[in-house]
C-alpha positions as CSV (number, residue, x, y, z in Angstrom):
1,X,-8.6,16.6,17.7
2,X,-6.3,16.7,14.7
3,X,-2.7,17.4,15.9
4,X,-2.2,21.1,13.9
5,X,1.6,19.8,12.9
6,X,0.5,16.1,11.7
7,X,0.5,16.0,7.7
8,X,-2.9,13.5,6.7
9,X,-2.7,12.8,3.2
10,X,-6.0,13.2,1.5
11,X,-7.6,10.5,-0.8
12,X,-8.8,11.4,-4.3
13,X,-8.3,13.6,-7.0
14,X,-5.7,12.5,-10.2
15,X,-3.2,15.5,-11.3
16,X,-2.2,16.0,-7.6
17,X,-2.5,12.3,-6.4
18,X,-0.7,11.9,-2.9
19,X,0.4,15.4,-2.4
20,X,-2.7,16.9,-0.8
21,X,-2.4,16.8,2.9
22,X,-4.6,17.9,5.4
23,X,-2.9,20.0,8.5
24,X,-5.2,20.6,11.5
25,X,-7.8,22.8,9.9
26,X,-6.2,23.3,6.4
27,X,-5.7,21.9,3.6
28,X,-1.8,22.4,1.5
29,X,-2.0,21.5,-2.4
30,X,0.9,22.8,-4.9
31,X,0.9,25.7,-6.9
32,X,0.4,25.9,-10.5
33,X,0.5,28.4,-13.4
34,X,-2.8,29.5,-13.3
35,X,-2.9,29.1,-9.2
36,X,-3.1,33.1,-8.7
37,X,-6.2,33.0,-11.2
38,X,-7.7,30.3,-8.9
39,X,-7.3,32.3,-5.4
40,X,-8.8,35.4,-6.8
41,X,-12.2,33.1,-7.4
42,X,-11.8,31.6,-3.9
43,X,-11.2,34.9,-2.4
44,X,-14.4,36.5,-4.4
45,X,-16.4,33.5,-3.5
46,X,-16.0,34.1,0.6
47,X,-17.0,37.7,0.2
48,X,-20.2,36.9,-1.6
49,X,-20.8,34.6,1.3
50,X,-20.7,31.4,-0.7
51,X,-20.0,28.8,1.8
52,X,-19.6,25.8,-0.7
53,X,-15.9,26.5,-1.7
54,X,-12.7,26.5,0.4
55,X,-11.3,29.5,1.4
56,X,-7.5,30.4,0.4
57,X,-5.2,31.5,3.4
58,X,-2.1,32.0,2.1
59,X,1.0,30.6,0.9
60,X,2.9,27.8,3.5
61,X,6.8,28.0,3.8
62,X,7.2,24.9,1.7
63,X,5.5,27.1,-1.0
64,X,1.9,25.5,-0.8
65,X,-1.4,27.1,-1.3
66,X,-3.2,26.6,2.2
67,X,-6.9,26.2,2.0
68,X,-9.8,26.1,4.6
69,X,-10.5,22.3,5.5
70,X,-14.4,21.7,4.7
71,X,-15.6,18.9,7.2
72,X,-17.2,15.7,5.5
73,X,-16.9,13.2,3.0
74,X,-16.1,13.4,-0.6
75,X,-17.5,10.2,-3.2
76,X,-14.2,7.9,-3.7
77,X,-14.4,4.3,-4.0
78,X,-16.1,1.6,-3.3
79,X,-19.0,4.6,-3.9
80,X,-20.9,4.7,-0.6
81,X,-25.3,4.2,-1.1
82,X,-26.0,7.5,0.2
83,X,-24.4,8.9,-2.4
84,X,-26.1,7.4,-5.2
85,X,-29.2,8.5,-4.1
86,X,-31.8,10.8,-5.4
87,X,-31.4,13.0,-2.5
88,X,-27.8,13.3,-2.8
89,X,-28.1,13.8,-6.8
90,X,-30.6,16.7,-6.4
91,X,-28.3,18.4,-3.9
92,X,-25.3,18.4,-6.0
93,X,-27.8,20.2,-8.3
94,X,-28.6,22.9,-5.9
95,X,-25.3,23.0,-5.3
96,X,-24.0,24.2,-8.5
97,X,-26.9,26.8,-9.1
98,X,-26.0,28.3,-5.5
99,X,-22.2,28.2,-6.6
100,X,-23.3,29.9,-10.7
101,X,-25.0,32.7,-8.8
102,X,-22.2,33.1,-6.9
103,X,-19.8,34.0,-9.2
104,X,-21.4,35.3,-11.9
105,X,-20.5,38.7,-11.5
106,X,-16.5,37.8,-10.5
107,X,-14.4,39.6,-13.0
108,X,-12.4,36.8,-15.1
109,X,-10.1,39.6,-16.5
110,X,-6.4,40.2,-15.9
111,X,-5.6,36.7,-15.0
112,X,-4.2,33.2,-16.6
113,X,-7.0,30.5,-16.2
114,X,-6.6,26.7,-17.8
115,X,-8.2,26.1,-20.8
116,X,-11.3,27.3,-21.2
117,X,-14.2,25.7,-22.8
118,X,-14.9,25.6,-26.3
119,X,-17.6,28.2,-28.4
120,X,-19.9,28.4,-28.0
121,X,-19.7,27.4,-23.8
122,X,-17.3,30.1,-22.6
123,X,-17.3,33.5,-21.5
124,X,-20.2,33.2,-19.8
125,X,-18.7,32.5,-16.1
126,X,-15.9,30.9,-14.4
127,X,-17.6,27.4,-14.5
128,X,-15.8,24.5,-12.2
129,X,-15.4,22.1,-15.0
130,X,-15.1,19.1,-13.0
131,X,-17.7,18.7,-10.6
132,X,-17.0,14.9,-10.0
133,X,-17.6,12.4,-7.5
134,X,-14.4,12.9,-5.4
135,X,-14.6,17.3,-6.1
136,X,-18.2,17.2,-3.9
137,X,-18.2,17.2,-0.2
138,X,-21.0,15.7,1.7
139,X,-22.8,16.1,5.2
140,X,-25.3,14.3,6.3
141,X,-25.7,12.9,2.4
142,X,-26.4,16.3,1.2
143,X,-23.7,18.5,-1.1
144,X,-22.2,21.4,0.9
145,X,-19.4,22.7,-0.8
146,X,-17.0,21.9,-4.2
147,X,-13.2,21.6,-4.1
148,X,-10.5,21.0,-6.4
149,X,-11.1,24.0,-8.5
150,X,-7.9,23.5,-10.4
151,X,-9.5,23.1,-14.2
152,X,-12.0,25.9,-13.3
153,X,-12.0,28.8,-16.0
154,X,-13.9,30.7,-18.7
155,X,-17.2,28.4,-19.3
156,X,-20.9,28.8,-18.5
157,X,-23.8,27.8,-17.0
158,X,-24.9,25.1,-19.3
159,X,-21.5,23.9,-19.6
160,X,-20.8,23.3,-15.6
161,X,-24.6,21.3,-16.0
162,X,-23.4,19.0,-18.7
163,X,-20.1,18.0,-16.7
164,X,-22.4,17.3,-14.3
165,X,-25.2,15.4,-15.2
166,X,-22.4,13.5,-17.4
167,X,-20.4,12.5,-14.2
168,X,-23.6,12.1,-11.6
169,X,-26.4,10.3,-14.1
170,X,-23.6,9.0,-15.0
171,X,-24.0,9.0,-18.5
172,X,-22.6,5.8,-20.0
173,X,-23.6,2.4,-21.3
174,X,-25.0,0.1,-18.4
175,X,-22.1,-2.4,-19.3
176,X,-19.8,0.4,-17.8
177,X,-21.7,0.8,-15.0
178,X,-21.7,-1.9,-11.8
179,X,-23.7,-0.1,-8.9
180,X,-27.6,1.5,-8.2
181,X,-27.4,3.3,-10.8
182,X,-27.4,0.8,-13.6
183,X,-30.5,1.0,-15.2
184,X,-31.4,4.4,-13.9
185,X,-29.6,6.9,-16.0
186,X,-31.8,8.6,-18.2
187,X,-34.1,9.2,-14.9
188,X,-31.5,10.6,-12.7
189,X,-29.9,12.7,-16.1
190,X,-33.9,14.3,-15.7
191,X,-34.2,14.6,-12.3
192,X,-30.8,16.4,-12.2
193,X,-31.4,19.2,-14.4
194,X,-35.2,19.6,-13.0
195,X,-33.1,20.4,-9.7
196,X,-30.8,22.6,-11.5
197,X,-33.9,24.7,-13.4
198,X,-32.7,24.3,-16.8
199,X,-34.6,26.7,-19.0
200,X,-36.6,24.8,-21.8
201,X,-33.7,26.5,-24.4
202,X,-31.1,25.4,-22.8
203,X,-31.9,21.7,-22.6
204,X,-32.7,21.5,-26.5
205,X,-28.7,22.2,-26.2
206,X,-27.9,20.1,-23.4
207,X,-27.0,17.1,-24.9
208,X,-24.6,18.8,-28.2
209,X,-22.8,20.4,-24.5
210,X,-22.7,16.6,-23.0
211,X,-20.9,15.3,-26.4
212,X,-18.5,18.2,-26.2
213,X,-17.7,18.4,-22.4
214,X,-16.8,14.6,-22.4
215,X,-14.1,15.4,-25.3
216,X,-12.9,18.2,-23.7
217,X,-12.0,16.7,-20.5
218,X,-10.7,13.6,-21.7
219,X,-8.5,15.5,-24.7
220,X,-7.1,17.5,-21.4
221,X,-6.5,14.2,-19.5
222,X,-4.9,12.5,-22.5
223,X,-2.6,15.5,-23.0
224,X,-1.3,15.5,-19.3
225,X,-0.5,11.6,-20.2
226,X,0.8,11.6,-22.9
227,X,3.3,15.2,-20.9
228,X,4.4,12.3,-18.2
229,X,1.6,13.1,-15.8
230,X,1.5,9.8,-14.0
231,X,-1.8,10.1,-12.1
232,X,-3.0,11.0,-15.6
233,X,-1.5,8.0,-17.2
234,X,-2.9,5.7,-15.3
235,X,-5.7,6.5,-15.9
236,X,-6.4,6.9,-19.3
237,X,-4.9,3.4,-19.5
238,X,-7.5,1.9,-16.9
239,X,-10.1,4.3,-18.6
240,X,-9.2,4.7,-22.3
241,X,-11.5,1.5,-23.6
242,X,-14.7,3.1,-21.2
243,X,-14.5,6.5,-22.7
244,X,-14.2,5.5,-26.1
245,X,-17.2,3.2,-25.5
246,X,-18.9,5.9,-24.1
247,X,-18.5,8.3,-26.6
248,X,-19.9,5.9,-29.3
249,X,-22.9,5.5,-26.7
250,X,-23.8,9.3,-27.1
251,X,-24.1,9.0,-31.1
252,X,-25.8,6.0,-31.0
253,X,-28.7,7.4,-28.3
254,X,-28.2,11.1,-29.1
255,X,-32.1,11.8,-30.3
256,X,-33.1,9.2,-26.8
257,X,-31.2,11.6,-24.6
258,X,-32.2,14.8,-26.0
259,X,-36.0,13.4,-25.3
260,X,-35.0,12.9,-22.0
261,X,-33.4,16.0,-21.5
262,X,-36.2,18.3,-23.3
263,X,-38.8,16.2,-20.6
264,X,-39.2,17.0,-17.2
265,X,-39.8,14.1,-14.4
266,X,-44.0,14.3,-13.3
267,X,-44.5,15.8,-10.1
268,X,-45.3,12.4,-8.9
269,X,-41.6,11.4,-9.1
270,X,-40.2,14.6,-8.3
């Protein structure tokens, strides 16, 4: 049993690198600007009865926001198999449609959110906007529930999908890639938005959205660097050569991937 006193620091995450502690059955994370913005979507996803979200308690006495503690495992490195696996891919999927119907009808009004996404992507929804590896915990090697909800803010469907799919396929050059799912992108990029049920209008857009999410994040990580964020530093230095290669990979295979992304996987392979 966790002692309910004993601070646990949690691995993961970037902006708030060691200073996310588990306490018993919660979780304490610091505030930030937009932090009120971000417990009014918590607090609207529990009473819809969305279970794949923390819930916010409160504030702690060392001025912390204390959130439920979701049992599991999130994707950090060395990235476990089961998590690379077809199953686990569709279920992040699922995932995010279950979370978009969620809060599709929450109110976005009256509060300050981080930046939102770029026309024509916003306004839509509050959209997570980083649904990476280490945001999506895991029982049992299927998604249950997101965390980290820290860049969430005015987006949309198709916009949480591409972040996604861009993370998950992942979509980069095999060079940049050094586990299963080398060689395997374009088919798990397919088989992730057949989970999802992209409409057939929205994939002929999918892969402009791909091109444009990647810049956003990465202008948003280079701007924390570059404003002394040392999580943030690091890695854009570690990371900086990768994304640039990556971004040349999406020009250079733009009309492969919007083939891929306009075809659905046969049955057989479903």
């Amino acid at each position: 049993m966790t002692d309910p006193l004993h601070e646990v620091q949690l691995e993961g995450g970037i902006a708030n690198r060691g200073r996310v502690v588990r306490i018993g059955d919660t979780v304490r994370r610091p505030i930030r600007p937009t932090s009120r913005a971000t417990h009014a979507l918590l607090q609207h996803l529990g009473r819809v009865g969305f279970d794949g979200a923390p819930r916010f308690l409160g504030i702690d006495a060392q001025g912390r926001e204390v959130l439920s503690y979701i049992p599991g495992a999130a994707v950090i490195p060395p990235y476990p198999a089961w998590a690379l696996t077809d199953a686990a891919l569709v279920s992040v999927a699922m995932l995010l449609r279950r979370y978009h119907e969620a809060v599709v009808d929450f109110d976005l009004s009256g509060y300050a959110w981080p930046q939102p996404a770029p026309e024509p992507y916003s306004g839509e929804l509050i959209s997570h906007n980083d649904p990476n590896l280490d945001n999506v915990v895991f029982q049992e090697g299927r998604a249950v529930a997101f965390i980290d909800f820290d860049l969430a803010s005015s987006g949309s469907r198709l916009w949480d999908v591409a972040a996604a799919v861009r993370l998950w396929a992942p979509l980069r050059d095999d060079m940049d890639i050094s586990d299963a799912r080398k060689g395997h992108v374009l088919e798990r990029f397919r088989r992730m938005i057949d989970a999802y049920g992209l409409a057939q209008t929205e994939r002929l857009s999918l892969v402009a959205a791909i091109q444009k999410n990647h810049d956003w994040l990465y202008s948003i990580i280079r701007s924390a660097a570059d404003d002394g964020n040392a999580g943030f530093a690091d890695y854009w230095e570690q990371a900086a050569s990768r994304i640039a290669r990556t971004r040349h990979w999406y020009q250079d295979n733009y009309h492969l991937l919007v083939e891929a992304a306009i075809t659905p996987l046969p049955r057989s392979r479903l």
